[in-house]
Residue frames as a rotation matrix with the C-alpha (Angstrom) as fourth column:
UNK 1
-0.925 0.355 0.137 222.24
-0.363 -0.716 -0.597 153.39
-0.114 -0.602 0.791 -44.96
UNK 2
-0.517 0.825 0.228 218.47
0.581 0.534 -0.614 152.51
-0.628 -0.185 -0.756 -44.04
UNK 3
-0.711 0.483 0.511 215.87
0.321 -0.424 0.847 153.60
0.626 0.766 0.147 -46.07
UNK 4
-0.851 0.444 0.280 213.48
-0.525 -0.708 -0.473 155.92
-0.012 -0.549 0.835 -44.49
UNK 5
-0.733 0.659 0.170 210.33
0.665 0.746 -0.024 154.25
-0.143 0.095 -0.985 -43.42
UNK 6
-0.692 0.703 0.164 207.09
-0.154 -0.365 0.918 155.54
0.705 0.610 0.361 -44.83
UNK 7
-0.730 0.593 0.339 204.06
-0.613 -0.350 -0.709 157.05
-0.301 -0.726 0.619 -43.27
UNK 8
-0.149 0.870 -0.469 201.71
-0.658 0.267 0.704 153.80
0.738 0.414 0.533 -43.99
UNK 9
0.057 -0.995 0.079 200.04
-0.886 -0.087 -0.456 151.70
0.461 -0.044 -0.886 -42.05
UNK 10
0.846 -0.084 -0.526 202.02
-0.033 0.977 -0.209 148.61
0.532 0.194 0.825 -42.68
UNK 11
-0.160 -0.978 0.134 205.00
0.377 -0.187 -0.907 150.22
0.912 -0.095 0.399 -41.18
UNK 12
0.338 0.101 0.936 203.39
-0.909 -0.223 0.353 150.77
0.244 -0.970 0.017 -37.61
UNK 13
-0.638 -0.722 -0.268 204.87
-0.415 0.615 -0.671 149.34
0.649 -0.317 -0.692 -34.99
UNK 14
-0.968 0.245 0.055 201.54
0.061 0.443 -0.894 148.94
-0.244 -0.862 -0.444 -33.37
UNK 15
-0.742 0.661 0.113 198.18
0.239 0.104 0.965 148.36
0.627 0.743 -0.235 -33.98
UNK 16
0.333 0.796 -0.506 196.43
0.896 -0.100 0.433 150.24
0.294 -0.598 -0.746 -30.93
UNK 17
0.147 -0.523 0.840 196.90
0.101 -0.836 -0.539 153.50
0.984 0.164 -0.070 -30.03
UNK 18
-0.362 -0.448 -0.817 198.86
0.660 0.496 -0.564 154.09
0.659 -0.743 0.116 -26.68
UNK 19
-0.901 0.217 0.376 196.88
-0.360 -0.857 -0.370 157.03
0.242 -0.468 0.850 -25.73
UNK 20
-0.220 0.662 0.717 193.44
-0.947 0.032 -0.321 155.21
-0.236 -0.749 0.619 -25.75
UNK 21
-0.407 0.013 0.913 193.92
-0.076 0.996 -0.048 151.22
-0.910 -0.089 -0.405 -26.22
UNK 22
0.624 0.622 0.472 191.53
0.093 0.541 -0.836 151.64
-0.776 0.566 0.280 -30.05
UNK 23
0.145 -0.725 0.673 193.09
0.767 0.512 0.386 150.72
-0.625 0.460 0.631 -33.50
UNK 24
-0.584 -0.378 -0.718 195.15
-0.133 -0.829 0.544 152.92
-0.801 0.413 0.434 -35.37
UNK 25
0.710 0.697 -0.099 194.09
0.300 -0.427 -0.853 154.98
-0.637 0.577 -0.512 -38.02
UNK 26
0.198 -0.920 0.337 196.13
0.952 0.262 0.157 155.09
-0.233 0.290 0.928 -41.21
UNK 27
0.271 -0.644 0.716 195.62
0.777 -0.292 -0.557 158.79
0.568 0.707 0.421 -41.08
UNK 28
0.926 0.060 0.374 196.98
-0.311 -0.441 0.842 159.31
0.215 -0.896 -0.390 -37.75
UNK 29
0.374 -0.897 -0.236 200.84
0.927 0.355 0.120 158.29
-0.024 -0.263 0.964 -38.01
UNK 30
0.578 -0.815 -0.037 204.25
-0.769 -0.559 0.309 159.92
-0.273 -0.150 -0.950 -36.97
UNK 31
0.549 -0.697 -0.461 207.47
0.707 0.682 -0.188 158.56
0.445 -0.222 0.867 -36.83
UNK 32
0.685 -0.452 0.570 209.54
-0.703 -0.616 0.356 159.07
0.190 -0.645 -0.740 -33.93
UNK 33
0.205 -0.879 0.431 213.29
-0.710 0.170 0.684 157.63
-0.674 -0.446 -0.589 -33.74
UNK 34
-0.676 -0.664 -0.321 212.78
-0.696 0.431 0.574 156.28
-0.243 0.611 -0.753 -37.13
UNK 35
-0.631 0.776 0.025 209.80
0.765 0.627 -0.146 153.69
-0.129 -0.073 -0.989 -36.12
UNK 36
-0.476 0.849 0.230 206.00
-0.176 -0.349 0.920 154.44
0.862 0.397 0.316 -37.17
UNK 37
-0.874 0.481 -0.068 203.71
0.251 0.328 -0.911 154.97
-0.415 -0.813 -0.408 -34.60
UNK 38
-0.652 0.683 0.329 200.04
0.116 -0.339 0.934 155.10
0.750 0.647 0.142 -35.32
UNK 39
-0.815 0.565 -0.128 197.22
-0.121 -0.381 -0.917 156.79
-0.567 -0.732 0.378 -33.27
UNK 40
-0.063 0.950 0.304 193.22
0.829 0.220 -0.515 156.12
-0.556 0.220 -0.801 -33.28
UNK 41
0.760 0.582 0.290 192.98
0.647 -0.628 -0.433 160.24
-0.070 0.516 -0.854 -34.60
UNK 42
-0.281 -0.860 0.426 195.34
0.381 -0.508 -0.773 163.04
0.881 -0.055 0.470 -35.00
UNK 43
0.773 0.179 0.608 194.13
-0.261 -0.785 0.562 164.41
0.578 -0.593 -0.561 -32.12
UNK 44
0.901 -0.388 0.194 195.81
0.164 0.719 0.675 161.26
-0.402 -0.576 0.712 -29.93
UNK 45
0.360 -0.791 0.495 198.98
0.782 -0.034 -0.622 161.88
0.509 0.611 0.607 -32.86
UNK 46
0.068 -0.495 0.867 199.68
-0.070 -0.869 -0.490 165.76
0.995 -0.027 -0.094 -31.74
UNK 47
0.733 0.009 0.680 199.33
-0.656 -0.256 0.711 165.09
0.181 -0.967 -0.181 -28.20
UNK 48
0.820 -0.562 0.106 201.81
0.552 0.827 0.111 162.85
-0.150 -0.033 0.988 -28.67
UNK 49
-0.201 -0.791 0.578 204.37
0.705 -0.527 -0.474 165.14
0.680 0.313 0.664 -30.87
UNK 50
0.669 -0.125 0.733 203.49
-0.435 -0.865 0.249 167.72
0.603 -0.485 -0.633 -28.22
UNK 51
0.990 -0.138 -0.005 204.41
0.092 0.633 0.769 165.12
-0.103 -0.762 0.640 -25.28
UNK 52
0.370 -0.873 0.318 207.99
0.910 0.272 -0.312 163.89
0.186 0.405 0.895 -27.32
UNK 53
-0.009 -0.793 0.609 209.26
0.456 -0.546 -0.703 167.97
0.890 0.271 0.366 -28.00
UNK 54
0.759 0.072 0.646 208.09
-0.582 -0.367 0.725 169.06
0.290 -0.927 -0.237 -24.17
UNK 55
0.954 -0.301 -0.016 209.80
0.252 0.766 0.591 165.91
-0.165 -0.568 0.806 -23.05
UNK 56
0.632 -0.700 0.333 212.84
0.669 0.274 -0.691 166.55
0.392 0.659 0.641 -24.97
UNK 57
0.308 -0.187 0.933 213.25
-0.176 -0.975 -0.137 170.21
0.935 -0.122 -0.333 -24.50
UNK 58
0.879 0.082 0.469 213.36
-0.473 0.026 0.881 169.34
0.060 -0.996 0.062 -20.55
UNK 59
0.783 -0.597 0.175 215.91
0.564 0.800 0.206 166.26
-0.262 -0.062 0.963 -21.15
UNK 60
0.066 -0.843 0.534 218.19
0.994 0.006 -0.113 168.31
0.092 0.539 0.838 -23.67
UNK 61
0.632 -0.081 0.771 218.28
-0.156 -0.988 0.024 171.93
0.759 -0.135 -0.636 -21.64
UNK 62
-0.314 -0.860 -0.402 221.36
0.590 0.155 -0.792 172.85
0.744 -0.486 0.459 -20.26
């Protein structure tokens, strides 16, 4: 079994945030599907985890 990746970040998969193009901030990660993502602020972070459990909910209602 993998080992859980850690909230640092060396373990982002990216080094810009996708919400407004500036570099992450190491205390602005998530991890979604396993991979680190990192965001310029938490704001950019929660509007993300909002984004992901709206999205989801929609996908995974019967």
């Amino acid at each position: 079994m993998r080992e859980p990746k850690k909230l640092e970040l060396k373990n982002a998969i990216n080094d810009k945030c996708p919400w407004s193009g500036n570099p992450i901030d190491k205390n602005s990660l998530t991890i979604y599907q396993g991979e680190v993502f990192g965001f310029c602020n938490p704001d950019c972070r929660d509007k993300f985890e909002k984004a992901i459990d709206v999205f989801e909910s929609l996908l995974f209602t019967p």
